[in-house]
LUMBA-48586 format. One record per residue (C-alpha): residue in three letters; residue number from 1; x, z, y. Coordinates in steps of 0.2 Angstrom, whole numbers, plus 2048, in hexadecimal, padded with zeros to 3 digits. Layout:
% LUMBA-48586
res;n;px;pz;py
ALA;NUM;X;Z;Y
...
% end
This chain:
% LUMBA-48586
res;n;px;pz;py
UNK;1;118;399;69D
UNK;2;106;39B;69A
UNK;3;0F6;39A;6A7
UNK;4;0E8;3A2;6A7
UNK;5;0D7;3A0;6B2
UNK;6;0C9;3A7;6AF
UNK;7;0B5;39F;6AF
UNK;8;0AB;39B;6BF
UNK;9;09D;3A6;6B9
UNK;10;0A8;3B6;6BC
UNK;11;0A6;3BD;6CF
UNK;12;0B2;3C6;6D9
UNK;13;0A9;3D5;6E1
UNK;14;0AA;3E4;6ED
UNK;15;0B3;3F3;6E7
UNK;16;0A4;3FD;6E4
UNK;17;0A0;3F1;6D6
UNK;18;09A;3F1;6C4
UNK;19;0A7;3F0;6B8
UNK;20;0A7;3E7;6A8
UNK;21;0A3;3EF;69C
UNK;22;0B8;3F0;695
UNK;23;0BF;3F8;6A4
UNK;24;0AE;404;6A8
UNK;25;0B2;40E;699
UNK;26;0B9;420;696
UNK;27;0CB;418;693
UNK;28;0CC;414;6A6
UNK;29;0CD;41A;6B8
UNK;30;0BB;416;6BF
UNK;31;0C3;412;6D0
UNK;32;0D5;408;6CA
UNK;33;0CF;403;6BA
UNK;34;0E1;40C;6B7
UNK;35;0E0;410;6A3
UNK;36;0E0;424;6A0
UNK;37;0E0;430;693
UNK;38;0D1;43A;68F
UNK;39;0C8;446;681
UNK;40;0B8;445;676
UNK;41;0AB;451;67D
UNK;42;0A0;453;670
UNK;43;09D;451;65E
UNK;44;093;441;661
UNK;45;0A1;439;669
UNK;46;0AC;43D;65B
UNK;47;0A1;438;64D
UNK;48;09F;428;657
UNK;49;0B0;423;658
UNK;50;0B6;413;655
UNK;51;0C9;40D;653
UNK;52;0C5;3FC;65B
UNK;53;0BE;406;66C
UNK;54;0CD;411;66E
UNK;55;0DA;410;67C
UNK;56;0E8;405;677
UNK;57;0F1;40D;686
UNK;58;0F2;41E;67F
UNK;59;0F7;419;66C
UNK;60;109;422;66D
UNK;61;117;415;66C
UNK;62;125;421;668
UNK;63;129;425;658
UNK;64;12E;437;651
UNK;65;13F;439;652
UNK;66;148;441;646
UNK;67;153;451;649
UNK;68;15B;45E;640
UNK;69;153;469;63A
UNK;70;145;460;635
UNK;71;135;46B;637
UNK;72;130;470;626
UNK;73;143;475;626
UNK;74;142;482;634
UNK;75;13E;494;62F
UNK;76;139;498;641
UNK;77;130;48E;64B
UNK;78;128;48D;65E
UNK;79;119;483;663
UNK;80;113;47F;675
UNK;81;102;480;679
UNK;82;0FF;477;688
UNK;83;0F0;47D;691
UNK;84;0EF;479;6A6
UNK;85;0E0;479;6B2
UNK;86;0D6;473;6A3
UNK;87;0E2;462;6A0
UNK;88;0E1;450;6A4
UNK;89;0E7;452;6B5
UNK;90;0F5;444;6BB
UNK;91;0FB;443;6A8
UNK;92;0EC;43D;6A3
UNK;93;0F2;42B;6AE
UNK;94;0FD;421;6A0
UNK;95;105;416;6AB
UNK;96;10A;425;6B6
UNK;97;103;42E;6C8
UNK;98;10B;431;6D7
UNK;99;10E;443;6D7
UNK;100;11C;44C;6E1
UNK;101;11C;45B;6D7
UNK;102;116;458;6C6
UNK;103;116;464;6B6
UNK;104;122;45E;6A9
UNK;105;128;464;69B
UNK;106;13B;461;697
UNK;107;141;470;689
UNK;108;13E;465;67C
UNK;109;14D;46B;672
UNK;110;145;47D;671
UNK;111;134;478;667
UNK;112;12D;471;65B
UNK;113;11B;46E;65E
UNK;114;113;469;66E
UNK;115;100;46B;66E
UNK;116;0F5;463;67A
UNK;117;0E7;46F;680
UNK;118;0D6;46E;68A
UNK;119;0C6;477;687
UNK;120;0BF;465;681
UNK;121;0B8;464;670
UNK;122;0C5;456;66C
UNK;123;0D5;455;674
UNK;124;0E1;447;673
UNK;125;0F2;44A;678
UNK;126;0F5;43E;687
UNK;127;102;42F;680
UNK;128;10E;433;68E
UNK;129;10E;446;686
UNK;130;110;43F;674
UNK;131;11E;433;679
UNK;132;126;440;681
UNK;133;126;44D;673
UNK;134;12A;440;665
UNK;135;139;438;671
UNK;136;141;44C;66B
UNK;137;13B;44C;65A
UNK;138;12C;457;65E
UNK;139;11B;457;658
UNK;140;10B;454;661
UNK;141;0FC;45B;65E
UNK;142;0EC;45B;664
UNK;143;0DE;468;667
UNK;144;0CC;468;65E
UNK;145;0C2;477;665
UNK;146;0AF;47E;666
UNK;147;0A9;48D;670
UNK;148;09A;497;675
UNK;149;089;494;671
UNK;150;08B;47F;672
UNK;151;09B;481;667
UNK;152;091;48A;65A
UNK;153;083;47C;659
UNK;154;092;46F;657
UNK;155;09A;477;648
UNK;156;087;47B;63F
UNK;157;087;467;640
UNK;158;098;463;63A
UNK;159;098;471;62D
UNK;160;088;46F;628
UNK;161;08E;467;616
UNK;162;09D;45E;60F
UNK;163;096;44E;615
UNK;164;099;455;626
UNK;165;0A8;45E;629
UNK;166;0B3;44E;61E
UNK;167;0A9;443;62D
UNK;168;0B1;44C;63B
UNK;169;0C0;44E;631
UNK;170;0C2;43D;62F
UNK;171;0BE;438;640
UNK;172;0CE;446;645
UNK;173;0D9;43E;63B
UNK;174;0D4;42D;63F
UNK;175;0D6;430;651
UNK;176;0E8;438;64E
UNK;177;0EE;42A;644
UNK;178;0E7;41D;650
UNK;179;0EF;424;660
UNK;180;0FD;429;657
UNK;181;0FF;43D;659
UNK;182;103;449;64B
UNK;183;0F5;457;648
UNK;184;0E9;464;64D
UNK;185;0E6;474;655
UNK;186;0D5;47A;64E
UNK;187;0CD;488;659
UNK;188;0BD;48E;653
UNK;189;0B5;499;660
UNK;190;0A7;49D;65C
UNK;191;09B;4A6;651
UNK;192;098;49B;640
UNK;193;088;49D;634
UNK;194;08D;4A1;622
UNK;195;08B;48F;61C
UNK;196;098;489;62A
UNK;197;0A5;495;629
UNK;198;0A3;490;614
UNK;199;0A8;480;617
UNK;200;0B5;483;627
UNK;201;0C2;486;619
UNK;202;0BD;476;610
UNK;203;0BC;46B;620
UNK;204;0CF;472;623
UNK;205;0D6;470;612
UNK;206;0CE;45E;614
UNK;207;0D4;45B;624
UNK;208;0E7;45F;620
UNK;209;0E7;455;610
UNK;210;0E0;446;61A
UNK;211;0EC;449;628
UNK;212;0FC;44B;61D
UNK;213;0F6;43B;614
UNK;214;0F4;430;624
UNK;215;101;437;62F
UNK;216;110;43F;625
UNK;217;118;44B;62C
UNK;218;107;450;637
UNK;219;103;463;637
UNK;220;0F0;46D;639
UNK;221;0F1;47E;642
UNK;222;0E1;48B;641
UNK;223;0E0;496;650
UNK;224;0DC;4A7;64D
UNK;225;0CC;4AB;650
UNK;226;0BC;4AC;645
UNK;227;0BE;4B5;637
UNK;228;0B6;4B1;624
UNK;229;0A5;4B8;625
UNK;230;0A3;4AD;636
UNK;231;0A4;4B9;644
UNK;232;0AF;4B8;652
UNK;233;0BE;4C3;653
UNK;234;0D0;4C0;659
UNK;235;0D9;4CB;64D
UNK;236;0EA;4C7;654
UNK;237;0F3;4C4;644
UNK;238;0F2;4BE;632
UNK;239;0E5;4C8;626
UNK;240;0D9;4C9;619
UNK;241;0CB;4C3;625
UNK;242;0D5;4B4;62C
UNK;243;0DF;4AF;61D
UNK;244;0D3;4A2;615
UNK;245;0D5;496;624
UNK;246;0E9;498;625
UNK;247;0E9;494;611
UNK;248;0DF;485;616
UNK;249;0EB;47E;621
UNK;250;0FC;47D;627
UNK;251;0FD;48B;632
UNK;252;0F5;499;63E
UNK;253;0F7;49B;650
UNK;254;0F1;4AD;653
UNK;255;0EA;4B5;661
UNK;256;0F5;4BC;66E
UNK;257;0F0;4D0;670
UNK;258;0FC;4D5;65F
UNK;259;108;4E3;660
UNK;260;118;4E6;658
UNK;261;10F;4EE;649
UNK;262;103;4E2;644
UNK;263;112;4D6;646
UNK;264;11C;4E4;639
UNK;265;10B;4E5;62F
UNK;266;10A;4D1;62E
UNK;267;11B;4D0;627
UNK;268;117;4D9;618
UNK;269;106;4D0;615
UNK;270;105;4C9;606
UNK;271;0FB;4B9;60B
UNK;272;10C;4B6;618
UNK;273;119;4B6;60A
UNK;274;124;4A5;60B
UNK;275;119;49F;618
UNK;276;122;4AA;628
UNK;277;126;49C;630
UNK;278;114;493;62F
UNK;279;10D;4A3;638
UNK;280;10E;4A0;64E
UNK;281;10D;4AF;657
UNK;282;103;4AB;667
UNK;283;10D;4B0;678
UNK;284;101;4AE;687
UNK;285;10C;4AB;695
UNK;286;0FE;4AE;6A2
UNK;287;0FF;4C2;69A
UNK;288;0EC;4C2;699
UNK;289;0E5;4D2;692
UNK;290;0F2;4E0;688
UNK;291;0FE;4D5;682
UNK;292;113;4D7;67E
UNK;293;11C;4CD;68D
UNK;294;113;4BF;694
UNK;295;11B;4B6;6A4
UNK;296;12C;4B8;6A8
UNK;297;12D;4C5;69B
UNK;298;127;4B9;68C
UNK;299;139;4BC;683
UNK;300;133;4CE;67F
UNK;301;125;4C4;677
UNK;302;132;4BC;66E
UNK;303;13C;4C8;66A
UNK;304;132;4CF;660
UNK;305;12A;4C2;657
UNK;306;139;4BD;651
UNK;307;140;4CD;64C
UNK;308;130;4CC;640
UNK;309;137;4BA;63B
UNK;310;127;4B1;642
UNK;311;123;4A1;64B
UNK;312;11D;4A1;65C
UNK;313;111;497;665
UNK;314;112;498;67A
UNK;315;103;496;681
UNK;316;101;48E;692
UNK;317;114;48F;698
UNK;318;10C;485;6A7
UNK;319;10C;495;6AF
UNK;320;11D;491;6B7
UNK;321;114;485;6C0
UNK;322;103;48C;6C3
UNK;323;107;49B;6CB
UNK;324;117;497;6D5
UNK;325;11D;48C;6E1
UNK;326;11C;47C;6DC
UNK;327;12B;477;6E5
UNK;328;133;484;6DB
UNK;329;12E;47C;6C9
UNK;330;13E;478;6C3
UNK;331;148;488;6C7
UNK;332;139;494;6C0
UNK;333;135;487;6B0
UNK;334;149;486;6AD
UNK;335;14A;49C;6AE
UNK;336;13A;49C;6A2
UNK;337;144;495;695
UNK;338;155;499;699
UNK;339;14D;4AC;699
UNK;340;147;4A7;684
UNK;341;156;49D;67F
UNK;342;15D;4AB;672
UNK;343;14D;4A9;66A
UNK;344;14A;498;668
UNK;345;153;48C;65E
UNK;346;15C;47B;663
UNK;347;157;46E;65A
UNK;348;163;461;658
UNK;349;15F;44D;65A
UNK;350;164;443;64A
UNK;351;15F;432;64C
UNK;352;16C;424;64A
UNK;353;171;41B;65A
UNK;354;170;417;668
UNK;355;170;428;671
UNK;356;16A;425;684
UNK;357;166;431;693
UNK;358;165;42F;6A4
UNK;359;15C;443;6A4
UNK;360;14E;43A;6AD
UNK;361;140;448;6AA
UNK;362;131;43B;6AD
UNK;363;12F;43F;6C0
UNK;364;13A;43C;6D0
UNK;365;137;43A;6E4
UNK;366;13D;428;6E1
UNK;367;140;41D;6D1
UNK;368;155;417;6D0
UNK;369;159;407;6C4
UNK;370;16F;40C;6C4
UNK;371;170;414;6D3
UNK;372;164;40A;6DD
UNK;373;153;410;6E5
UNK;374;148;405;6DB
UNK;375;138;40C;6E3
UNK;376;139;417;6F0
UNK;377;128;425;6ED
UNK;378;124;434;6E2
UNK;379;11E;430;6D2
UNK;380;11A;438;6C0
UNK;381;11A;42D;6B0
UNK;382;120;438;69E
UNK;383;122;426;697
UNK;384;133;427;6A2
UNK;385;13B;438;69C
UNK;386;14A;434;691
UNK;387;153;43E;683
UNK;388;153;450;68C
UNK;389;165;45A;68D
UNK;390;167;46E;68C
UNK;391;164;477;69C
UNK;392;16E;485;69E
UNK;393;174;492;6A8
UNK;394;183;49E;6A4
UNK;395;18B;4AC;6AC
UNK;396;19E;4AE;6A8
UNK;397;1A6;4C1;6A3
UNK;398;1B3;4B9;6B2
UNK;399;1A8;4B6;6BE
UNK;400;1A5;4A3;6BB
UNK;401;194;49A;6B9
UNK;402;18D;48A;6B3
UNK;403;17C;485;6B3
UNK;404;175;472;6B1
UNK;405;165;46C;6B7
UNK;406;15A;45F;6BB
UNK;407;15A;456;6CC
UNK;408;150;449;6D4
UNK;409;158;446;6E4
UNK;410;164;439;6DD
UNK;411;164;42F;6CA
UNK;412;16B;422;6C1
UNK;413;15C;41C;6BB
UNK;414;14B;424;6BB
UNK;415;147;432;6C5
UNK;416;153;440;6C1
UNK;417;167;443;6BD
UNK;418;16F;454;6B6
UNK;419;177;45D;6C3
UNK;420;186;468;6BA
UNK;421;18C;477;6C8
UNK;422;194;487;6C7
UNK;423;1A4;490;6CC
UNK;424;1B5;490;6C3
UNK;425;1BC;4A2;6C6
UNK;426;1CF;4A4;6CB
UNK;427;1D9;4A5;6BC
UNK;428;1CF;497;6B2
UNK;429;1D1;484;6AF
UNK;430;1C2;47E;6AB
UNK;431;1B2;481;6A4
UNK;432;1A6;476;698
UNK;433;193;472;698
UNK;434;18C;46E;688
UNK;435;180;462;68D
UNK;436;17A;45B;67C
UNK;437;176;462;66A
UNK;438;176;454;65C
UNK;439;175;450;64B
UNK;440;17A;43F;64E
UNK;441;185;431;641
UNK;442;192;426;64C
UNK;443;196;415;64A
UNK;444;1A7;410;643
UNK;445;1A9;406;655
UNK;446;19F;412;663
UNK;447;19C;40D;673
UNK;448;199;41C;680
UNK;449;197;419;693
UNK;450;195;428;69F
UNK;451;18E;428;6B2
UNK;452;190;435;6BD
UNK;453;195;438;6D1
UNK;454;1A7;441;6D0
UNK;455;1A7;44F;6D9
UNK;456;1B5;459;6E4
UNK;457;1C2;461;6E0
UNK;458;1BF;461;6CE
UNK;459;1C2;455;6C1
UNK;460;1B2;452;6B4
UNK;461;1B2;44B;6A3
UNK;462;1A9;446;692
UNK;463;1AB;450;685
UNK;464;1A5;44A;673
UNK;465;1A5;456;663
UNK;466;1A3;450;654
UNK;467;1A5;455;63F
UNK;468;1AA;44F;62E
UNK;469;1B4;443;638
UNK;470;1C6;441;63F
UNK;471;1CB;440;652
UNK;472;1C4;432;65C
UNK;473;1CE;425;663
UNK;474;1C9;41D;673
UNK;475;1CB;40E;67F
UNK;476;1C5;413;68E
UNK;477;1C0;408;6A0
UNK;478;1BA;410;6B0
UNK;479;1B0;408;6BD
UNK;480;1A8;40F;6CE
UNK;481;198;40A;6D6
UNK;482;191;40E;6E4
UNK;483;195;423;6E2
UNK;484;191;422;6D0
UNK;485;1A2;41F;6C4
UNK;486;19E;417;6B5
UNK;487;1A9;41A;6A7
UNK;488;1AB;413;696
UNK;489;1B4;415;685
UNK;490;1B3;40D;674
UNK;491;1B6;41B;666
UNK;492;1BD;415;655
UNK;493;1B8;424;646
UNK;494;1B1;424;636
UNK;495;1A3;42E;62E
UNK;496;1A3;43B;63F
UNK;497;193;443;642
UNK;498;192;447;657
UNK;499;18D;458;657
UNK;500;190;45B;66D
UNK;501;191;454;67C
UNK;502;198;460;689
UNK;503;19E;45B;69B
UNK;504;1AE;463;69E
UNK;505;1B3;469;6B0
UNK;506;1C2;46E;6B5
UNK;507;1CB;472;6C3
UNK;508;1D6;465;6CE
UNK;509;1E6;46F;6D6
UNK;510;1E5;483;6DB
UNK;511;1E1;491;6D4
UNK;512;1D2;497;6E0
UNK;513;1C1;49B;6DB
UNK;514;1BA;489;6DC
UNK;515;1A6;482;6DC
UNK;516;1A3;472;6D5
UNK;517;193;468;6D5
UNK;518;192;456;6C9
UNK;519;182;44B;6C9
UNK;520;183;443;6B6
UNK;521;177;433;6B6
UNK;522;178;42D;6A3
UNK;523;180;42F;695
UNK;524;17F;421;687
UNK;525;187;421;676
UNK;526;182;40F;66D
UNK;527;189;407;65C
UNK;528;194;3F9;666
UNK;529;18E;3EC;658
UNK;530;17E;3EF;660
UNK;531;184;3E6;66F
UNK;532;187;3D8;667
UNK;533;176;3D3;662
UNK;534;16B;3C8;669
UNK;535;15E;3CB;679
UNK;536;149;3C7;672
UNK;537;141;3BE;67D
UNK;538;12E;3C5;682
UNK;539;122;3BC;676
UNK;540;10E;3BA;677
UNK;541;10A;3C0;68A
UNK;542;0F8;3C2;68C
UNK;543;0EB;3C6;69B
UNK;544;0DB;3CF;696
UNK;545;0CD;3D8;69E
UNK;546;0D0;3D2;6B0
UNK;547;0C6;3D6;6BF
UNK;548;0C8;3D1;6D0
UNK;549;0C1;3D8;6DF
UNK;550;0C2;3D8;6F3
UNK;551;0C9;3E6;6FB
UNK;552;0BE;3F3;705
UNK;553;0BB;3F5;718
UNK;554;0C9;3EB;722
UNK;555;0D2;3E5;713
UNK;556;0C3;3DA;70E
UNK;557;0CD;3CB;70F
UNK;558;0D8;3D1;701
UNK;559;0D5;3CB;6EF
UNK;560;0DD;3D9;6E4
UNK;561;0DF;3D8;6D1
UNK;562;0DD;3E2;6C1
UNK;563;0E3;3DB;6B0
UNK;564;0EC;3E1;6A2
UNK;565;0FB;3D9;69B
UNK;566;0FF;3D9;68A
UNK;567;111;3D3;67F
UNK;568;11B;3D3;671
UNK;569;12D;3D9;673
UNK;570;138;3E5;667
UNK;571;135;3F9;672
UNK;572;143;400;669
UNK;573;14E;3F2;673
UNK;574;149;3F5;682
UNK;575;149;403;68F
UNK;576;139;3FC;699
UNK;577;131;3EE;6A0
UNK;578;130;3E8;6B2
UNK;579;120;3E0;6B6
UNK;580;121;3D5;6C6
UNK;581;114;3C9;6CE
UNK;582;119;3B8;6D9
UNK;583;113;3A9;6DD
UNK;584;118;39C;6D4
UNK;585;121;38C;6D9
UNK;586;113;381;6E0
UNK;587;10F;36E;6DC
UNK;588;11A;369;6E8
UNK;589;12B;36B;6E4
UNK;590;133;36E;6F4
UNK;591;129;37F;6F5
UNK;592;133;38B;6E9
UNK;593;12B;397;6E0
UNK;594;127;3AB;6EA
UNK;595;131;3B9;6E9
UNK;596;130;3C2;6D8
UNK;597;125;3D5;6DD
UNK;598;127;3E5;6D4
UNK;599;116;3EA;6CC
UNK;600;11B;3FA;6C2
UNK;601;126;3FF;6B3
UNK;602;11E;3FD;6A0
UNK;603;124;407;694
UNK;604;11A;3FE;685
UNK;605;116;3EC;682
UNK;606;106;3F0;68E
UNK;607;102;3F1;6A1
UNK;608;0F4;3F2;6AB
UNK;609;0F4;3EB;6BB
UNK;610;0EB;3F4;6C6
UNK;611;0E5;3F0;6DB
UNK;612;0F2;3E3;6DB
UNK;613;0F1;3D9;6EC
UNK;614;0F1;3C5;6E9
UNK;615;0EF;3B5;6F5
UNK;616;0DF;3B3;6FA
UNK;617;0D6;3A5;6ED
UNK;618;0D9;39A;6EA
UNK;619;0E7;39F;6E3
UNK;620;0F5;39D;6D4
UNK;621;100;3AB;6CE
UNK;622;10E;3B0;6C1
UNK;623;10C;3C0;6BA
UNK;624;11F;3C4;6B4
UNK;625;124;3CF;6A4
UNK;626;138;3D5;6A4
UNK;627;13F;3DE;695
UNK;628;14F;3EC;69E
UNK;629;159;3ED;68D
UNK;630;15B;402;687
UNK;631;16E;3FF;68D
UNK;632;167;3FB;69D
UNK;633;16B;3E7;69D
UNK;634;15F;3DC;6A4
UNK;635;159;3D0;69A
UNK;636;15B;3BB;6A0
UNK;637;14D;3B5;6AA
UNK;638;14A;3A8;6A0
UNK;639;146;3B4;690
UNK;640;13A;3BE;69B
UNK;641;125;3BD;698
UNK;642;11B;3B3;6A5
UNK;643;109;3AE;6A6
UNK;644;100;3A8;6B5
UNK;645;0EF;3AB;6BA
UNK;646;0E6;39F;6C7
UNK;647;0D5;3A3;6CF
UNK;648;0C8;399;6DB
UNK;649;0B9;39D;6E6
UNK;650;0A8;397;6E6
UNK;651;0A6;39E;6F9
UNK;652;0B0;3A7;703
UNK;653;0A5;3B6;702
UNK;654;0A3;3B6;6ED
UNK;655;0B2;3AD;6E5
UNK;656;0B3;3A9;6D3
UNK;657;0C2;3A9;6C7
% end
């Protein structure tokens, strides 16, 4: 245990204070001190960049996951382009928001490419989008655009010579490496003077070397726009006037007004031999000017594009969201993509285990920990949204139907389950959801729990396919809590690849026509040597940049804090971290310590602690650290992270601390 307490010289203030000089940068709500995400502006700001100044709150801490196929390997691929009310709404709080009806994303398994977009010259994917993305094996990119007459001015600076365009370049792939994203969309939208548009192709060539140098894997996307004598002119498709930049890079996101015959046309360019599937078809899903589909129609897009044998890029599929009823997100995002599915590919998740869902989708009216309301209010954290499953909906020649969706009005944990319904027509047994698509190696000894509420009058269970492998044998145990039943088996194989999971339903007695619903709260698949192996204990807990302040109005009286806590602790062991306050056990020993005090969920080996209300100072208080292991254990107290903090005042109007 470790203390803290800061010098007499440092005041507590009013609310309307100045703020050191730390939490009064960009990085940081100007109200909460709550850390955010943000873009560069201007061309200054980039140029001026410095690694030691960035956020360390919106460095990504997932890594890409792998899946099969891997990108370079798919011949037809589809990028999202993710353009709402110019971005940085609630997303742009890392530690989460309280939303009740957020935007998420949760098709994962469709895409390949998710591009962060805002009309700001620099635009960093927010760390909650990136985690996301990489959680599925799906890049994220990020958005470097100029326009109008300002834009013009910016890129006469920066592709003024080669000295230039390699500075910005640098500072791109610099900022991408340091906050741990995977490329750029360059859009260029404005009119560039003969020197510039000369060196646009070198500051793209460099800009990809660099970036596959730093960050393998990374990818740089020209958008189509001006052409190579420097006007500005969407031409809605590959061609002699665009091809300099798309040979410069790794790819071109074309306009969206293109017809079936400049598709046609395209496929017999020469410039687009062997490289079909590095050619994205823009789909605005807004429909804006004379374009092929657009809104719910946006599989005639599709269609068509990859009739052609193209890649697609689907911009702003926000639309869902924007321009329905928000309580109706779900239902109109889920028939978006259920309405594209036979043009999309599903992309399978190949990492080795463990293999763990609960389907939380990174929002919920409450937030469960097994069952339990944890926290009972709306919230929005990405950070939270695990492994994603298929959503789908299917209508049966004998009348039956199955659809699965997301839910938030029970969980496991998080804030959502998988609700499986449909109807089993007279005449049939059962009926099976395929829930999962994977590419993933089992252990020889494979522990797999499954959660779910059983529902009536039908029976439900797990249903794992695998390959190259003979079949499983299992031990199996089955518990109920509270509603949920919790059941668990130990499959002995060798060399078997798990290919699907599927929930199986079928019926329990009679023949009749019979509707079932079933809530699924997690699925977990782990290597059961894994079990075996010894909880970490949270190492090298740290307090910095605190501020302390009296509360406004009638809350005067009350001291609140702002600190951020920092640790060591091995992420891929854990699920989160549960960061609680209390007051520690005083000098006299028959006064036991306070009770322990949610603060928030971490989901990185950092936490801001923002507005928290403390005893009045002079005060003591321990600032608590708990590791929740990915199986979902909870970790011994006495491995957990403390440090305390005490605090005095010089007067009761202007304490010190």
């Amino acid at each position: 245990r470790e203390s803290v307490s800061t010098k007499e010289t440092d005041k507590m203030t009013s609310r309307k204070r100045k703020r050191d000089e730390t939490t009064s940068t960009i990085h940081y709500d100007p109200d909460t001190t709550e850390p955010i995400s943000c873009s560069l502006k201007s061309l200054d700001e980039l140029l001026s960049w410095k690694r030691q100044e960035a956020s360390l709150f919106n460095v990504a801490t997932v890594p890409l996951a792998s899946r099969y196929p891997p990108l370079h390997s798919c011949p037809r691929r589809t990028l999202v382009s993710h353009d709402m009310m110019g971005g940085y709404l609630k997303d742009r709080f890392i530690q989460g928001a309280e939303v009740e009806t957020p935007y998420v994303f949760y098709h994962w398994e469709y895409i390949d490419i998710f591009n962060y977009f805002s009309h700001q010259m620099v635009t960093i994917p927010p760390a909650v989008w990136t985690n996301a993305a990489h959680k599925h094996g799906v890049l994220s990119i990020g958005t470097f655009i100029t326009e109008w007459t300002d834009g013009a001015k910016t890129c006469e600076a920066f592709l003024a010579d080669e000295e230039s365009y390699r500075a910005a370049a640098d500072k791109l792939v610099q900022i991408s490496h340091c906050y741990g994203f995977d490329g750029w969309l360059i859009n260029i939208e404005n009119v560039l003077s003969e020197t510039a548009v000369k060196n646009t192709g070198p500051f793209l060539r460099y800009l990809t070397d660099q970036m596959h140098e730093r960050v393998p894997g990374s990818v740089v996307i020209w958008y189509d726009s001006v052409l190579k004598n420097g006007s500005l002119d969407w031409q809605n498709k590959l061609n002699d006037d665009n091809r300099m930049f798309f040979d410069a890079c790794d790819g071109i996101f074309t306009n969206y007004n293109w017809t079936e015959q400049s598709l046609e046309w395209m496929k017999s360019y020469s410039a687009a031999q062997g490289r079909f599937a590095d050619i994205y078809v823009g789909v605005d899903v807004f429909a804006r000017g004379v374009v092929v589909g657009g809104k719910f129609e946006t599989n005639k897009a599709l269609k068509l594009i990859r009739k052609y044998e193209f890649s697609t890029a689907i911009f702003a599929p926000g639309w869902v969201y924007e321009c329905h009823e928000k309580a109706d997100f779900r239902q109109n995002q889920d028939k978006f993509w259920s309405l594209l599915s036979d043009y999309l590919y599903i992309h399978r998740p190949s990492s080795s285990l463990p293999f763990i869902s609960s389907f939380c989708q990174g929002f919920g009216k409450s937030l469960y920990w097994r069952g339990q309301v944890e926290m009972k209010r709306s919230w929005f954290n990405l950070h939270a949204q695990e492994i994603q499953p298929l959503y789908l909906s299917e209508n049966m020649d004998d009348g039956g139907w199955l659809r699965t969706r997301g839910c938030s009005e029970d969980a496991w944990i998080g804030g959502s389950s998988l609700m499986v319904e449909g109807m089993i027509p007279s005449g049939r047994s059962e009926v099976c959801a395929r829930i999962f698509s994977l590419h993933v190696p089992l252990a020889t000894r494979t522990f797999v729990s499954f959660v779910y509420k059983p529902p009536v009058g039908v029976k439900i269970s797990l249903e794992l396919k695998t390959i190259d492998g003979p079949l499983c044998t299992f031990d199996g145990m089955e518990e109920i809590a509270r509603e949920w039943s919790f059941r668990c088996f130990l499959l002995k194989m060798t060399g078997c690849l798990l290919r699907e999971v599927c929930i199986r339903v079928s019926r329990d007695g009679g023949d009749e026509d019979i509707c079932f619903n079933c809530r699924i709260g997690e699925i977990m698949l782990l290597d059961a040597e894994s079990l075996q192996a010894p909880l970490q204990s949270v190492e090298g807990i740290c307090v910095n940049d605190v501020v302390w302040h009296k509360g406004d109005g009638h809350t005067q009286s009350k001291v609140l804090l702002n600190a951020t806590l920092r640790w060591q602790y091995p992420t891929p062991q854990v699920r989160h971290f549960q960061i609680h306050w209390r007051r520690p056990r005083g000098p006299d020993p028959r006064i036991p310590p306070g009770p322990l005090t949610l603060i928030g969920r971490s989901y990185s080996t950092l936490y801001r602690v923002v507005e928290l209300e403390v005893p009045a100072a002079p005060g003591l208080i321990e600032l608590v650290v708990e590791p929740v292991s990915r199986e979902g254990f909870r970790v011994p107290e006495a491995q957990w992270g403390r440090r305390t903090l005490s605090y005095s005042a010089s007067s009761s109007e202007n304490p010190s601390v």
